[in-house]
C-alpha positions in Angstrom: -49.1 -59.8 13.5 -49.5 -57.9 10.5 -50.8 -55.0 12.0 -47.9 -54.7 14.4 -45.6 -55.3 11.7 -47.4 -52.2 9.6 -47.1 -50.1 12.4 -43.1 -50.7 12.7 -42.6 -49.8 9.1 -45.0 -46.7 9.8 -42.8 -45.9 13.1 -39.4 -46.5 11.0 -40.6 -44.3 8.0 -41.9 -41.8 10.7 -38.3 -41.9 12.4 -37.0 -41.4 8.9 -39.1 -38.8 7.7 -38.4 -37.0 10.9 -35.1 -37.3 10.6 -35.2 -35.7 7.2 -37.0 -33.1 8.1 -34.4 -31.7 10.7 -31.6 -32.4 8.1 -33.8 -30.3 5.6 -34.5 -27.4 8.6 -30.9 -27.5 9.3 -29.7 -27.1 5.8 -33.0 -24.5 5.1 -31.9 -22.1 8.0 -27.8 -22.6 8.8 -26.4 -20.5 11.7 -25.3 -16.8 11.0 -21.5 -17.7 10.6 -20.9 -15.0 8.1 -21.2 -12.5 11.2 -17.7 -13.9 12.5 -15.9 -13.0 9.5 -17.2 -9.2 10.4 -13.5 -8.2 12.2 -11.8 -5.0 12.2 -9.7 -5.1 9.6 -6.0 -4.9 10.6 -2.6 -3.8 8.9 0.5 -5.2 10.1 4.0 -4.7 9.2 6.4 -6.7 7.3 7.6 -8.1 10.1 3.9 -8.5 12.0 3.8 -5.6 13.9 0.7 -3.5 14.2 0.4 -0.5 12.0 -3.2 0.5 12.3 -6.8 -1.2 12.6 -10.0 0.1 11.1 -13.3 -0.6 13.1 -16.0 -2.7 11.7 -18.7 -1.3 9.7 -21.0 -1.3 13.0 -18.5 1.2 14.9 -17.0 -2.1 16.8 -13.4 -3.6 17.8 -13.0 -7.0 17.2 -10.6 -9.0 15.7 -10.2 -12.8 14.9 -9.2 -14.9 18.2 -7.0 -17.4 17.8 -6.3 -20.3 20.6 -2.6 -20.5 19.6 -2.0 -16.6 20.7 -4.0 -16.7 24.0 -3.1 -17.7 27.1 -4.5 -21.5 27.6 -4.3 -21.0 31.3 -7.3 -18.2 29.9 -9.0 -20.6 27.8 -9.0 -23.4 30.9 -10.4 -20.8 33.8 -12.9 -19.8 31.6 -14.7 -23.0 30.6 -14.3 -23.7 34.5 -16.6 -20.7 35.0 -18.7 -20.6 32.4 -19.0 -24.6 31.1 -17.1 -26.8 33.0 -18.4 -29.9 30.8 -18.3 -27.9 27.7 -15.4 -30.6 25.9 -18.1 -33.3 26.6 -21.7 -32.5 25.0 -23.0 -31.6 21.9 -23.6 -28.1 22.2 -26.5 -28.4 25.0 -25.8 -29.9 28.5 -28.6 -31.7 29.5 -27.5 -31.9 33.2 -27.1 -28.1 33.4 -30.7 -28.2 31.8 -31.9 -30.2 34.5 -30.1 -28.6 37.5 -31.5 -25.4 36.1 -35.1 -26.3 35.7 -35.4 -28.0 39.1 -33.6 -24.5 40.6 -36.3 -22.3 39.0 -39.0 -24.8 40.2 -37.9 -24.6 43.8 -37.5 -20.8 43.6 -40.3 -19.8 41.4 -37.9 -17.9 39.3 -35.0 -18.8 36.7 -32.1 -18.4 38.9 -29.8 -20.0 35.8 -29.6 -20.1 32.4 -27.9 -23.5 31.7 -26.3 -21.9 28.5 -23.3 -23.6 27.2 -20.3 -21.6 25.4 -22.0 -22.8 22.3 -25.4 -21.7 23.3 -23.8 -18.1 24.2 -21.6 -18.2 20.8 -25.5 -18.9 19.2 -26.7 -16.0 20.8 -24.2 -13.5 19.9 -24.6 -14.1 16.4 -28.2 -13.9 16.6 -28.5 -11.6 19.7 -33.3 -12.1 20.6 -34.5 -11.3 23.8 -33.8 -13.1 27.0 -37.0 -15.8 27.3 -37.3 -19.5 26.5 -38.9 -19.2 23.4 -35.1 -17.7 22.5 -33.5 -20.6 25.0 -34.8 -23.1 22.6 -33.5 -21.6 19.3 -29.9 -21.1 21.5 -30.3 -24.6 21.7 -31.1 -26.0 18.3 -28.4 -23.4 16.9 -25.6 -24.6 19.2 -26.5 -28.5 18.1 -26.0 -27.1 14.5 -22.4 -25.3 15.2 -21.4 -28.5 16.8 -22.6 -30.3 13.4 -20.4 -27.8 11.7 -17.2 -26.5 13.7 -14.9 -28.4 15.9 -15.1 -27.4 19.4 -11.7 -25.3 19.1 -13.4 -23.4 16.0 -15.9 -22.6 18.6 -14.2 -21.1 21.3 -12.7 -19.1 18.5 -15.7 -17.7 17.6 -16.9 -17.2 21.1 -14.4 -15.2 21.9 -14.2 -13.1 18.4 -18.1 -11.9 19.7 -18.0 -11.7 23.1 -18.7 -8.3 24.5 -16.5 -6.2 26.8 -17.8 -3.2 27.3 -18.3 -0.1 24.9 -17.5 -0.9 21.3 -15.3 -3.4 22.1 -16.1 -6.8 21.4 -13.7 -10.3 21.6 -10.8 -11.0 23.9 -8.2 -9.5 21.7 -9.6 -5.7 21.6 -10.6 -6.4 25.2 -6.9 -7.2 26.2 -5.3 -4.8 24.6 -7.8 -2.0 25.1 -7.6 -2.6 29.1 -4.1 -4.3 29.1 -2.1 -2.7 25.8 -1.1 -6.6 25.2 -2.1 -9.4 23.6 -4.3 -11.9 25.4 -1.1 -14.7 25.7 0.3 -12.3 28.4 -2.2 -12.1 30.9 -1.8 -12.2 34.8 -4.3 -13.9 36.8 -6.3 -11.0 37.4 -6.1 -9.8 34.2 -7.6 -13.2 32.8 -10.1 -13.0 36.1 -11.3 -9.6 35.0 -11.8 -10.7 31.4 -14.0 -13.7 32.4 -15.9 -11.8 34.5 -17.0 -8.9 31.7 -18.9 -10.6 29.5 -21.4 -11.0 32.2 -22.7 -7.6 32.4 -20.0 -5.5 30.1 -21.1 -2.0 30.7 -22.3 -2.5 34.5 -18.8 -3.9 35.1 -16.1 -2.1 32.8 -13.5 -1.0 35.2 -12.5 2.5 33.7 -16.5 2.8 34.2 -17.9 1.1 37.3 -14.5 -0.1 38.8 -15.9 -1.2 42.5 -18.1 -3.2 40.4 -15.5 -4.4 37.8 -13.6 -5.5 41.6 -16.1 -7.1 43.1 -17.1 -9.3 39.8 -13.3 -10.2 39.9 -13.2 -11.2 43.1 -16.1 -13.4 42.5 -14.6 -15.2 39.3 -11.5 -15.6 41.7 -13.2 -17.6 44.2 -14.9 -19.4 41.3 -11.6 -20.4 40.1 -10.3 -21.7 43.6 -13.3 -23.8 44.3 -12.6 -25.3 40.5 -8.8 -25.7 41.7 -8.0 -23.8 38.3 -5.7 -21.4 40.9 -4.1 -21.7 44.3 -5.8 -19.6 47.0 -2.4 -18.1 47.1 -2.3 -16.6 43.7 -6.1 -15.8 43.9 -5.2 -13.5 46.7 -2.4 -11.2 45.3 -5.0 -11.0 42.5 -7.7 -10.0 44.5 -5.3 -6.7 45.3 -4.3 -6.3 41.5 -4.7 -2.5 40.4 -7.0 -2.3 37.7 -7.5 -0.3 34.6 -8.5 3.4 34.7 -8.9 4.1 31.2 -8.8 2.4 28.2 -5.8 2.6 25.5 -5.5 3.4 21.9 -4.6 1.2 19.8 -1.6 1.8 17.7 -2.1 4.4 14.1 0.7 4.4 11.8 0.3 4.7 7.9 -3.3 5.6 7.9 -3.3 6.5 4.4 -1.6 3.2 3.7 -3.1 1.0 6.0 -6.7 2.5 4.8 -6.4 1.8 1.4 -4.6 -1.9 2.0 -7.6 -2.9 4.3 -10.4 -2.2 1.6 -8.7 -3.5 -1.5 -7.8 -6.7 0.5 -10.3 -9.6 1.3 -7.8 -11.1 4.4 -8.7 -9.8 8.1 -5.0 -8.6 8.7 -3.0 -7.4 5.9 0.9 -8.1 5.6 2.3 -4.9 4.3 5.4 -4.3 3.0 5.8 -1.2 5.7 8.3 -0.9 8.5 6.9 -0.3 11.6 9.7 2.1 13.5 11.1 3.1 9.9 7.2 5.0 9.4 7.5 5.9 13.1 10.6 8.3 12.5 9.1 9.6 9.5 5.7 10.7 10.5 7.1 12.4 13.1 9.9 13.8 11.0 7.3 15.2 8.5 4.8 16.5 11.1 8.2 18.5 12.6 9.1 19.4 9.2 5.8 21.4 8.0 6.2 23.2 11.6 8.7 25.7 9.8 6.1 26.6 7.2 3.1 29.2 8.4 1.1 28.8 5.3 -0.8 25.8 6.2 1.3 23.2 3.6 1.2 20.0 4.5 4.0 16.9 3.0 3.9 13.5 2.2 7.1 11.1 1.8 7.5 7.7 0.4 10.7 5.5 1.2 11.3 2.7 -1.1 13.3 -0.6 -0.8 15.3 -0.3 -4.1 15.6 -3.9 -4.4 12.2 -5.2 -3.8 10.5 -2.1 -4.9 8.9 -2.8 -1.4 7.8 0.5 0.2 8.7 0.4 3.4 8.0 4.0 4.5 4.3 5.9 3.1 3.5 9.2 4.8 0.4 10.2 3.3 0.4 14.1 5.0 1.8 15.7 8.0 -1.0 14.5 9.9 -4.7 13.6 10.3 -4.9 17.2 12.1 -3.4 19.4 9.3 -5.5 21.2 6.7 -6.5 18.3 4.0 -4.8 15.9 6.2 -7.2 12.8 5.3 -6.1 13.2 1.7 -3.5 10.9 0.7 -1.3 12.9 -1.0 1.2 10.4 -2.2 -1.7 8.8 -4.3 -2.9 12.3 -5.5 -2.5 13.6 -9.1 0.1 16.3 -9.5 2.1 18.2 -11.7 5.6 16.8 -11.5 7.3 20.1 -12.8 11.2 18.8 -13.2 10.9 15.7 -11.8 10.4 13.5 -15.3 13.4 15.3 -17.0 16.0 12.9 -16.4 14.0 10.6 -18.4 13.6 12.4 -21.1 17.6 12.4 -21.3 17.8 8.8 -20.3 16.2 8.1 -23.7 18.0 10.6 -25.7 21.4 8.7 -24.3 19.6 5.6 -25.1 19.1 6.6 -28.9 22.8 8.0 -28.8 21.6 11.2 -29.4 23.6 13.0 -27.1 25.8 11.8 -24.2 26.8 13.7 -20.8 29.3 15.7 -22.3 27.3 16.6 -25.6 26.9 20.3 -26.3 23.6 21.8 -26.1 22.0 25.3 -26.6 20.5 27.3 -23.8 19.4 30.0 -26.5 15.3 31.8 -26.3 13.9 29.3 -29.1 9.9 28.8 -30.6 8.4 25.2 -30.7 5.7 26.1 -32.6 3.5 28.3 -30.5 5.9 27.1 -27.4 8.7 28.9 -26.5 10.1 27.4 -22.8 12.2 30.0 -20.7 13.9 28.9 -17.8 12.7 29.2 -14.0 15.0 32.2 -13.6 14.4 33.8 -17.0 18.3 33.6 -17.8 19.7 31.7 -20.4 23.5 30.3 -20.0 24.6 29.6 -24.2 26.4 26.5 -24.7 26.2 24.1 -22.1 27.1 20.6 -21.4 24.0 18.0 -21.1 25.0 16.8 -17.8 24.9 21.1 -16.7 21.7 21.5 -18.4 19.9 18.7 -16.3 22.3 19.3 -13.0 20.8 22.8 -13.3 17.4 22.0 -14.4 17.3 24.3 -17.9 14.3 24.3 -19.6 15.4 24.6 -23.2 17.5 22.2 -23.3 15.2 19.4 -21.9 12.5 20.4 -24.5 14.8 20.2 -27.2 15.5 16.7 -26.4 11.5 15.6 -25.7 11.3 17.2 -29.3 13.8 15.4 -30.6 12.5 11.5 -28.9 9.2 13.0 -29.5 6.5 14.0 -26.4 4.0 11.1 -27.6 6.9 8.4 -28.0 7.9 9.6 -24.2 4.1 9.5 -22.9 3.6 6.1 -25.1 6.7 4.6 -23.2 6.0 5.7 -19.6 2.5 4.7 -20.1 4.2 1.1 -20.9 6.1 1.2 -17.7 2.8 1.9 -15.7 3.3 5.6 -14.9 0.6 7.2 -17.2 0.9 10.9 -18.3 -2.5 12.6 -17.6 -3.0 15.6 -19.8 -6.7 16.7 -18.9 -6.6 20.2 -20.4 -5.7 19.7 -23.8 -8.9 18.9 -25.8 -7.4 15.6 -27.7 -5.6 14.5 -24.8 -2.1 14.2 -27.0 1.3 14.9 -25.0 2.9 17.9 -26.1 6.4 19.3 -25.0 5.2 20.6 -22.1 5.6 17.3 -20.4 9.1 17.9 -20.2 8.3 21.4 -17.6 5.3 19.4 -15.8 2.7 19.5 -18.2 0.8 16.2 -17.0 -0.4 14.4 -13.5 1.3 11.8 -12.0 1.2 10.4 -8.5 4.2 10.5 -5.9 3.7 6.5 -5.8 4.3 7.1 -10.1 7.7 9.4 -9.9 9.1 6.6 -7.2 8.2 3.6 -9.5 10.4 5.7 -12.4 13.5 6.8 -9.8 13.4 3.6 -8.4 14.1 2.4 -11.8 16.6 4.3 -12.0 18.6 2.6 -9.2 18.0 -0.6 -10.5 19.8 -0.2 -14.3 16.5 1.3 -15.8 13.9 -2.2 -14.9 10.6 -0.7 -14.0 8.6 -2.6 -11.5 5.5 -2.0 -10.0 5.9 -0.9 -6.3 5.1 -3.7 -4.0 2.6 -3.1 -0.9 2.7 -6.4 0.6 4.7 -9.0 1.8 3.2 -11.9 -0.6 4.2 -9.7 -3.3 7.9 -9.3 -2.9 8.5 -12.6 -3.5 6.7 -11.8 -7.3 9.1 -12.9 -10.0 7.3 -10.7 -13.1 9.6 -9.9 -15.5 10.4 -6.1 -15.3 9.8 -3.4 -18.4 13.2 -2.1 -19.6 12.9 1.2 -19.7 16.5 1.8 -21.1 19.9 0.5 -20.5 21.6 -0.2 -17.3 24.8 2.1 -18.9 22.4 4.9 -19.2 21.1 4.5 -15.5 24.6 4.8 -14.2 25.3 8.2 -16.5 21.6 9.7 -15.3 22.7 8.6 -11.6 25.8 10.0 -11.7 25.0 13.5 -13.0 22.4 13.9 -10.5 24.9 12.5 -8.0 26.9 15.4 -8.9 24.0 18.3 -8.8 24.8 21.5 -6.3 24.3 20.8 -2.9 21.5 22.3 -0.6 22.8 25.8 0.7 24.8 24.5 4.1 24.9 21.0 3.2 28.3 19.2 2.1 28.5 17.2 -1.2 28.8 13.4 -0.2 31.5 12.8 -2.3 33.6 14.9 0.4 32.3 12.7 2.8 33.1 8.9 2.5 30.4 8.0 5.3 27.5 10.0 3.5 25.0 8.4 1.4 25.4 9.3 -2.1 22.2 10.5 -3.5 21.2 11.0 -7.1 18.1 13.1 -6.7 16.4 15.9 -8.8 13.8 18.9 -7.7 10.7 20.0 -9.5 8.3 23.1 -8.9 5.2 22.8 -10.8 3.5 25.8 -12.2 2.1 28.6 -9.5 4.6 27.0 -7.0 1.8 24.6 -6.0 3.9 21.2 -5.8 7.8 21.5 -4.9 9.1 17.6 -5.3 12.3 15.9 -4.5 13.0 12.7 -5.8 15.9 10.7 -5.4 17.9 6.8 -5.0 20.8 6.1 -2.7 22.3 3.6 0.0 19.7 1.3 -1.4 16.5 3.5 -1.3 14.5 5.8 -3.0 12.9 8.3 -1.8 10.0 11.0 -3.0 8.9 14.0 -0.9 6.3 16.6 -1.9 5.3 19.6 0.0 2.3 22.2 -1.0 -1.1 22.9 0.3 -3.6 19.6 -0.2 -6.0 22.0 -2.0 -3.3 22.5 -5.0 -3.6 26.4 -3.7 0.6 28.5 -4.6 2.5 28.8 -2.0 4.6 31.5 -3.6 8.4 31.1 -3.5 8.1 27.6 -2.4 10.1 25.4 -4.9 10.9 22.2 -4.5 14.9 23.0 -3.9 14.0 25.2 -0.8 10.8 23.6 0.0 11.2 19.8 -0.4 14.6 18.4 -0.9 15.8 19.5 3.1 12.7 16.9 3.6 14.3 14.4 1.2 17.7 15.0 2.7 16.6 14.1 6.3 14.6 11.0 5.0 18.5 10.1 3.7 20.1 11.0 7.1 17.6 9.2 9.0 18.0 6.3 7.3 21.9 6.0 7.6 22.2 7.3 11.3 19.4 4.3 11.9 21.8 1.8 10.2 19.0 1.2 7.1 21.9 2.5 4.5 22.7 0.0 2.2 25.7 -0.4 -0.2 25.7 2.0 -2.2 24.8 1.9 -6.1 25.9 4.9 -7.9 28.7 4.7 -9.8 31.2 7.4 -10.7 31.1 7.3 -14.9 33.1 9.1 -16.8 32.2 11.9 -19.7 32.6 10.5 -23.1 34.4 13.5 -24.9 32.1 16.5 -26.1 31.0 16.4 -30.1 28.7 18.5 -31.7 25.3 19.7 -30.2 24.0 16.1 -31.7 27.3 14.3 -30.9 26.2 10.2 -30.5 27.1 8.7 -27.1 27.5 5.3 -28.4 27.9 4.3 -31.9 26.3 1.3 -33.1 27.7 -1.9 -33.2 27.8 -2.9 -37.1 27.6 -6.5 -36.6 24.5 -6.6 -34.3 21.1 -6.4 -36.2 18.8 -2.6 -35.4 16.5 -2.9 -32.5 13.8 -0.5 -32.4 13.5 1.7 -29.3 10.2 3.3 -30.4 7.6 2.1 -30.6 8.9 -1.2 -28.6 6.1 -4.1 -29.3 3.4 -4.2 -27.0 3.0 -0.3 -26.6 -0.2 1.4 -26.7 -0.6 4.9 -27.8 -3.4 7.0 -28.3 -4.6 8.0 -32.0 -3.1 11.2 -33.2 -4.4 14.6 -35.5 -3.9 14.6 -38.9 -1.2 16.8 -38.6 1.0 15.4 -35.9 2.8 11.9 -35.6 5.2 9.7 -34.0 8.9 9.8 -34.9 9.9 6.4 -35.1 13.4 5.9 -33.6 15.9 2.4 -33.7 19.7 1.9 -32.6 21.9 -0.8 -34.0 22.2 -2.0 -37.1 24.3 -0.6 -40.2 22.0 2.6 -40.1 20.6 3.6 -43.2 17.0 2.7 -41.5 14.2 2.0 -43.7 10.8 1.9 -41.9 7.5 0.2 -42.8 3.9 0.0 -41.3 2.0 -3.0 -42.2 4.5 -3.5 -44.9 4.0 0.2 -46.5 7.3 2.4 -46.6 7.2 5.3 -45.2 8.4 8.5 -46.2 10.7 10.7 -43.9 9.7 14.4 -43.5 12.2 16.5 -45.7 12.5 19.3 -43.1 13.7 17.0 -39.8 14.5 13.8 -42.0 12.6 11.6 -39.3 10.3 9.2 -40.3 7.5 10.0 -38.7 4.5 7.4 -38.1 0.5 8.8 -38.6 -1.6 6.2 -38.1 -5.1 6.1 -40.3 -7.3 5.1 -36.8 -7.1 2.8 -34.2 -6.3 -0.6 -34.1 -2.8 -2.8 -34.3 0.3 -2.2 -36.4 3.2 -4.2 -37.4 6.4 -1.7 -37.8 9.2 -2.7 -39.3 12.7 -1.0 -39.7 15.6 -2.8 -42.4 19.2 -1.3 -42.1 21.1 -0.8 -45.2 22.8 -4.4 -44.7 18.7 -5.6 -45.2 18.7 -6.4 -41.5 15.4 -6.2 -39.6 13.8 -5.5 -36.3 9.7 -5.9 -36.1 7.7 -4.5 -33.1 3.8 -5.0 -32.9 2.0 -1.2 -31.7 -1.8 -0.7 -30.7 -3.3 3.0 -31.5 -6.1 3.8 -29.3 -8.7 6.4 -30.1 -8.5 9.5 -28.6 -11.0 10.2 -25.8 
């Protein structure tokens, strides 16, 4: 008696220890489910539409099946083929074992395998060779995805792996590689055919082996009858079915784009911000456009929602085809040439420096060693500021980045996100050349800034996807919305292309505020420009950065800027439009303030605004500190020393003693104050 009752507790502890030692095993070695998450990565339009789709790493197609986007009529005919009992066991069916062993012992051979869906979904994570050492492991993995994933999860994953033939891999590639649909459209034969591949994939691809693809069709067909999962009626008209001859490409718009969004997001398909026919049009307009050019330049465009700063067009070249056409050239560093000079008067009518009408000298003059000339080697006297930046002089735009100062302009676009690079100059400072193109910035960098412009002078990142339109980060104000309406209306108002009637003749046309720039060498010729609700930036030049001589961005790139505009308005994308007509303050002196300050509002200073970073500076430059408001009279201090202003300019000018962070403070002769906290960085 108390041997039998040892022997229990020995056969319970054994049972328990057992036990234990499959939980251990099963925890120790889980099933391969990473390899699921191994899809092709795909980019999709704002409004789901398919942009492009990268391959995996391995050279396949497969994407992520989802039950609720195929056909369940599929989903039902192929568990009556392949496990008719697969909603009722655990991952192994023992009476499938059974039928299967006793077949094999009557015909000496294994005339069935007995694998389940999950036993196939085991093996095509963890593909072994076809004996029963492998059958067993099949088995003990499908009992652990049954542990793990319901049985929809793994009818998912079945058919994310299953192969198709080729590189193609999963019913969605499969479907729309044979069918160019999605698998929740199918026709009976279509769904017959796809049942059938996974079978032998290569021996029975039909743009391959197509009697054979017929013939295995026909057999899942008659399969299907005898399970009564379709009438001998149906099966019959899909016995005659054509099938496919070759397979289809999948769709490739915004390459550049879609490349970059795929590998900097962790998400299978990628919601981009991009329209889908709106980067049609383009990529073929662009690929038209460079056809008039025999000098191998190439062109990228961006189109930008002005209210979102969502961009909904991004044509990285002219196409994969053309010379450097895997570069994206909206992301590449350039020379802007002209492009940034509206800025630079944006913050001079900011300061009250000068206003539209303001008189300004187009004279030969010396910066120091610099001494600007214009792009036609002319100089036009007295003009107004609104001529000089409608006609692009040189001069005059230096003389204002002199007079806001080159580092307070690089210190303030660098807050806004667009940073200046100056690579050639050995302490990396901004100089005045920034106002002609003297730094790098990137297509995507000039649309952030004109962009701004539209939208009262609030910089905002540009916005790739559809999660982050809906961001509500507070914008950086890069001036005031009175002097984005002046800035917008003189470009507005800039000559016409040669053959191309102003807008504001027209009162259908879009109304576009745009400028031109040609860097040095003629290498870059830009057009940028807001209006109808967009913004839009095109570049044209070689990808190598090689001249193209003659080629500015007047002749070269604003026709492709002015077609971007048309073919948004004849496609009905215009939107109301934002520029305003303002009108010219009256002309003063060369120096005449736009706006005078109010007396009874305390100063505010416009450089440097707290929260800037700018980089250390030589002992014998500096930053000219610059406020508005107030009663005038300013008085500045750094870290509550006064400083001195410079007897020949009068400026107060800032030169910081290293890096590190600065209080500034400015006091109006009524003893009113603004305070602004700076870092200095240290010069690389």
């Amino acid at each position: 008696m108390i041997a039998g009752a040892i022997i229990r507790r020995l056969s319970v502890f054994g049972a328990l220890a057992a036990v234990g030692l499959v939980a251990a095993a099963d925890l120790a070695f889980p099933p391969p489910l990473e390899r699921a998450q191994l899809v092709s990565p795909l980019v999709v339009d704002h409004e789901g539409q398919w942009l492009h789709a990268f391959a995996t790493d391995a050279g396949r197609w497969r994407f992520a099946a989802d039950l609720d986007a195929i056909d369940p009529d599929f989903v039902e005919r192929l568990i009556a083929v392949e496990d008719k009992r697969y909603w009722r066991h655990w991952g192994v069916d023992p009476f499938a074992v059974f039928r299967a062993g006793i077949s094999s012992a009557k015909s000496g051979r294994i005339v069935s395998g007995a694998s389940t869906i999950t036993m196939q979904t085991a093996r095509l994570m963890e593909p072994r060779p076809r004996n029963l050492q492998s059958k067993l492991i099949e088995m003990l993995r499908a009992l652990q995805l049954e542990r793990r994933l319901s049985k929809q999860q793994i009818l998912e994953l079945y058919l994310t792996l299953t192969p198709y033939g080729g590189n193609i891999e999963g019913v969605r590639a499969a479907s729309l590689t044979y069918f160019d649909k999605e698998p929740v459209r199918l026709t009976d034969a279509e769904q017959a055919l796809l049942i059938a591949l996974p079978q032998a994939p290569e021996a029975r691809r039909p743009d391959l082996n197509a009697a054979n693809a017929k013939t295995a069709r026909a057999m899942v067909l008659e399969k299907l009858v005898l399970a009564r999962a379709i009438t001998p009626a149906r099966a019959g008209e899909a016995r005659g079915a054509t099938l496919p001859t070759a397979r289809k490409f999948f769709p490739r718009l915004a390459y550049h784009a879609a490349n970059r969004l795929s590998q900097s997001s962790s998400p299978s398909v990628v919601h981009s911000t991009l329209d889908r026919l709106m980067q049609s049009r383009a990529e073929a307009m662009v690929a038209a456009y460079v056809q008039r050019f025999d000098d191998g330049a190439t062109a990228s465009l961006l189109i930008i929602d002005n209210e979102t700063r969502a961009v909904r067009v991004a044509v990285g070249s002219s196409g994969l085809a053309a010379i450097g056409g895997w570069i994206d050239l909206t992301a590449a560093v350039r020379s802007p040439g002209s492009t940034l000079k509206p800025f630079i008067y944006a913050l001079a009518f900011d300061d009250g420096v000068v206003g539209p009408a303001s008189v300004i000298d187009d004279m030969p003059r010396n910066f120091g060693d610099y001494a600007p000339e214009n792009f036609d080697r002319t100089f036009r006297g007295e003009v107004r500021v609104r001529e000089a930046l409608q006609h692009s002089l040189n001069v005059p735009a230096v003389t204002m980045l002199d007079r806001i100062g080159a580092a307070r302009f690089a210190a303030i676009l660098r807050a806004a996100g667009v940073p200046l690079r100056t690579p050639h100059r050995a302490d990396d400072s901004p100089g005045l050349a920034l106002a002609l193109g003297g730094a790098g910035v990137t297509a995507h960098e000039v649309a952030t800034l004109y962009a701004a412009l539209a939208n009262g002078g609030a910089v905002r990142p540009l916005v790739w996807t559809v999660a982050e339109e809906t961001s509500t980060a507070a914008p950086y104000a890069l001036f005031s919305q009175a002097t984005a309406n002046r800035v917008s209306a003189i470009l507005a108002d800039a000559p016409s292309l040669a053959g191309r009637a102003p807008a504001k003749l027209s009162q259908s046309a879009t109304r576009v505020a745009f400028k031109t720039g040609t860097s040095y060498g003629y290498r870059d010729a830009w057009a940028a420009g807001h209006g109808g609700g967009y913004t839009v930036v095109a570049w044209v030049g070689h990808a190598d950065g090689s001249p193209r001589s003659g080629a500015t961005g007047r002749k070269a790139a604003a026709p492709l800027l002015f077609e971007a505009f048309d073919m948004l308005e004849r496609n009905g994308e215009r939107l109301p439009d934002t520029i305003e007509q303002i009108d010219d303050q009256p002309a003063g002196s060369v120096l005449a303030r736009l706006d005078r300050p109010r007396r009874n509002a305390p100063p505010e200073i416009t450089f440097p605004r707290t929260g800037v970073e700018v980089f250390e500076s030589g002992a014998e430059r500096g930053f000219a500190l610059a406020a508005r408001g107030g009663a005038a009279g300013y008085r500045w201090y750094v870290n509550g020393e006064k400083l001195a202003r410079e007897q020949t300019s009068g400026r107060a000018v800032w030169r910081p003693v290293g890096p590190g962070f600065y209080d500034v403070t400015v006091v109006d002769r009524e003893g009113r104050m603004a305070k602004s906290k700076v870092r200095v960085i240290a010069s690389r």
